[in-house]
FIKOLZA-1660 file (N, C-alpha, C; in steps of 0.1 Angstrom, whole numbers, plus 5000, padded with zeros to 4 digits):
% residues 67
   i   px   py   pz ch aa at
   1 2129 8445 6840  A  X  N
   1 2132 8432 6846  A  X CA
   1 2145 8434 6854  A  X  C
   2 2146 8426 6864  A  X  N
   2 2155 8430 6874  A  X CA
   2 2164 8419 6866  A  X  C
   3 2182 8417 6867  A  X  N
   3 2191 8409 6862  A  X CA
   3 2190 8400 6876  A  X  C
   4 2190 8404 6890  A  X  N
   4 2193 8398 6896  A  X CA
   4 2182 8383 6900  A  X  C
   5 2170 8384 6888  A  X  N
   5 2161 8378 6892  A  X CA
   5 2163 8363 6882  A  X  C
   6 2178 8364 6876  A  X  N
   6 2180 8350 6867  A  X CA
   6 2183 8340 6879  A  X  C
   7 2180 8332 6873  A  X  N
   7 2185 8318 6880  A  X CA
   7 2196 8305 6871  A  X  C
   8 2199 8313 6861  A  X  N
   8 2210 8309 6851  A  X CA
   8 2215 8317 6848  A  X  C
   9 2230 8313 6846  A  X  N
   9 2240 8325 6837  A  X CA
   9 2237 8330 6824  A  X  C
  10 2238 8347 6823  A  X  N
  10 2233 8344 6809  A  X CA
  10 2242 8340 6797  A  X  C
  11 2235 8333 6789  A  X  N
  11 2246 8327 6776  A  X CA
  11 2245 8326 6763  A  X  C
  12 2254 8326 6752  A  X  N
  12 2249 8331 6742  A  X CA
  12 2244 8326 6735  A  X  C
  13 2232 8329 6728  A  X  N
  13 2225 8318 6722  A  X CA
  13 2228 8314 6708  A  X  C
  14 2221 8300 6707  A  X  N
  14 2227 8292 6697  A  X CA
  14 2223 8296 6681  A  X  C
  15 2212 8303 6684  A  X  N
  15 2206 8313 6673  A  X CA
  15 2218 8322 6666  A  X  C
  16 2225 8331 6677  A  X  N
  16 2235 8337 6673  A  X CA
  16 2242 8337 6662  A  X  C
  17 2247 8345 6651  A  X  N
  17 2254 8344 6640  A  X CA
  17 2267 8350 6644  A  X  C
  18 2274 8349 6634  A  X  N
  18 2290 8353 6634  A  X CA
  18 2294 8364 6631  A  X  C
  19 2283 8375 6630  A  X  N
  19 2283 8386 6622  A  X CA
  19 2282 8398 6638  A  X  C
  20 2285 8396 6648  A  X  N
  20 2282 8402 6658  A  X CA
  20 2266 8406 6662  A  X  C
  21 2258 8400 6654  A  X  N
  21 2243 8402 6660  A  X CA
  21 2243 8387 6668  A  X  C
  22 2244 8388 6682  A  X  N
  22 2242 8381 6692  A  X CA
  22 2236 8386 6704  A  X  C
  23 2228 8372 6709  A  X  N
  23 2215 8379 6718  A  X CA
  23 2221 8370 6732  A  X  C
  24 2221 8372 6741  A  X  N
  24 2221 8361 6752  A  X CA
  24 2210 8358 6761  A  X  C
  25 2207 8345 6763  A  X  N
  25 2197 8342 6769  A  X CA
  25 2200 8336 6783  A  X  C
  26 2192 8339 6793  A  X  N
  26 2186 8334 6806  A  X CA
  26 2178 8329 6809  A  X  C
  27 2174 8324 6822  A  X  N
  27 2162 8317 6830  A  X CA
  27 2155 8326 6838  A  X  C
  28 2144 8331 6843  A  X  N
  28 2141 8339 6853  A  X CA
  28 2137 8331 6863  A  X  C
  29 2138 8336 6876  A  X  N
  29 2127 8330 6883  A  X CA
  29 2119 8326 6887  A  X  C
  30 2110 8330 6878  A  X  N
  30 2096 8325 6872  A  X CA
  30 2094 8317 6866  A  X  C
  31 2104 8314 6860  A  X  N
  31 2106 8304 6848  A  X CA
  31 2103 8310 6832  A  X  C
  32 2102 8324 6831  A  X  N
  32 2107 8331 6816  A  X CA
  32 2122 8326 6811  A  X  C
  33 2121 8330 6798  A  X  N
  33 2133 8333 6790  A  X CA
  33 2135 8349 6791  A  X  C
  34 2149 8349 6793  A  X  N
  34 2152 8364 6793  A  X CA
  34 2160 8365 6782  A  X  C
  35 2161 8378 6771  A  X  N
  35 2170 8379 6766  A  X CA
  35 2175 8393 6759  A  X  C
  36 2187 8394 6761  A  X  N
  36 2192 8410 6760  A  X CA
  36 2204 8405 6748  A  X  C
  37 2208 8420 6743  A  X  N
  37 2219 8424 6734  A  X CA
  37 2234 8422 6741  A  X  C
  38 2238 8408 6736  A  X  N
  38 2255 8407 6740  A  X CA
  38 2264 8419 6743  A  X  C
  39 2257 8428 6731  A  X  N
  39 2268 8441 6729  A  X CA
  39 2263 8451 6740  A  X  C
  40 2254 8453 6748  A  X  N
  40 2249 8463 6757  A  X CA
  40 2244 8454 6768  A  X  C
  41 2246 8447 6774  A  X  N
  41 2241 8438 6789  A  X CA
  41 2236 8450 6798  A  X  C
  42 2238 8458 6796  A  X  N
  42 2231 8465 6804  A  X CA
  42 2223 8476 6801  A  X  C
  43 2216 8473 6787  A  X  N
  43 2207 8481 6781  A  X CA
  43 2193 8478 6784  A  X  C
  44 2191 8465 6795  A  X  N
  44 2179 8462 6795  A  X CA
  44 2175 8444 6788  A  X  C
  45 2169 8439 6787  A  X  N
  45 2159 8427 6786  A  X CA
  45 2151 8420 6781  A  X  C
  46 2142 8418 6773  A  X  N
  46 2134 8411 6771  A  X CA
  46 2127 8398 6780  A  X  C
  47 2116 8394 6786  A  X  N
  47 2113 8381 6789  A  X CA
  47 2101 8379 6780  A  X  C
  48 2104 8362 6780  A  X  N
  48 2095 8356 6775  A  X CA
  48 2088 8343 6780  A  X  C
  49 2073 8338 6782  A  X  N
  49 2069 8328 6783  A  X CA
  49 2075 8317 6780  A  X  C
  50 2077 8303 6783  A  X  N
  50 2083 8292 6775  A  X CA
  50 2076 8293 6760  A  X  C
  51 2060 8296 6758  A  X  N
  51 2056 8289 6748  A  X CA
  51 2060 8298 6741  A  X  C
  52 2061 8313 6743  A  X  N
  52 2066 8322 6733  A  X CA
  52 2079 8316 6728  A  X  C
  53 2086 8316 6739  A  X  N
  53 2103 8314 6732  A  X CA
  53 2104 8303 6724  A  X  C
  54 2094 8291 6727  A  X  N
  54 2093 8285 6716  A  X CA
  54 2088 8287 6703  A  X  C
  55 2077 8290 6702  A  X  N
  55 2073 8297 6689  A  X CA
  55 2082 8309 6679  A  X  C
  56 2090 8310 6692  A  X  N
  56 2097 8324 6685  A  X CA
  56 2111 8315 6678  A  X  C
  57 2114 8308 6684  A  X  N
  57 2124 8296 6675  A  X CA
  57 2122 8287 6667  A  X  C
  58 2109 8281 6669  A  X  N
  58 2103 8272 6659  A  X CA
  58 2105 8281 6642  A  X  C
  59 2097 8295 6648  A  X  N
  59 2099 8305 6637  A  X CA
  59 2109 8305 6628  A  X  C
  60 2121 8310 6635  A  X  N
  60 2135 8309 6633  A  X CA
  60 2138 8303 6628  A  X  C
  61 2138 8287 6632  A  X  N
  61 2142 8278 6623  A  X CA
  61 2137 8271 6609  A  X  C
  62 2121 8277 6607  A  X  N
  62 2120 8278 6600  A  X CA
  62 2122 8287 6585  A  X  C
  63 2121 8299 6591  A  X  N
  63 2130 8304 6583  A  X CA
  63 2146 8302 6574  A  X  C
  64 2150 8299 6585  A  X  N
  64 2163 8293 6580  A  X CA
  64 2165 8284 6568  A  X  C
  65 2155 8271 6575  A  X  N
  65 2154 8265 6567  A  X CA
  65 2148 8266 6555  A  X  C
  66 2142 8280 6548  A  X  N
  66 2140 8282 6535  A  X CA
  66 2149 8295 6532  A  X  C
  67 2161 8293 6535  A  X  N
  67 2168 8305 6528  A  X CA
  67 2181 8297 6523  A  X  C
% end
């Protein structure tokens, strides 16, 4: 994935814990979610569909909410 192809700053996401496992996320211009390792921004990427990123947080929070 090219970085130059966000169309938002990337930022950290709210997922993020306090333990230094933080992920930051973007917009592409395609309209994906992008999202890479705070600690290495320039290790590369991830994108995702909206419906993925949602499913992939719905997850999340479900989890959460049984621990």
């Amino acid at each position: 994935m090219n970085h130059d192809d966000m169309t938002t700053p990337w930022r950290k996401s709210s997922y993020s814990n306090s333990q230094a496992n933080c992920v930051e996320v973007a917009r592409t211009g395609s309209g994906k979610v992008a999202v890479r390792d705070s600690r290495n921004p320039g290790g590369g990427a991830l994108s995702f569909s909206q419906d993925e990123w949602q499913a992939f947080a719905m997850k999340v929070r479900t989890i959460a909410a049984q621990s």
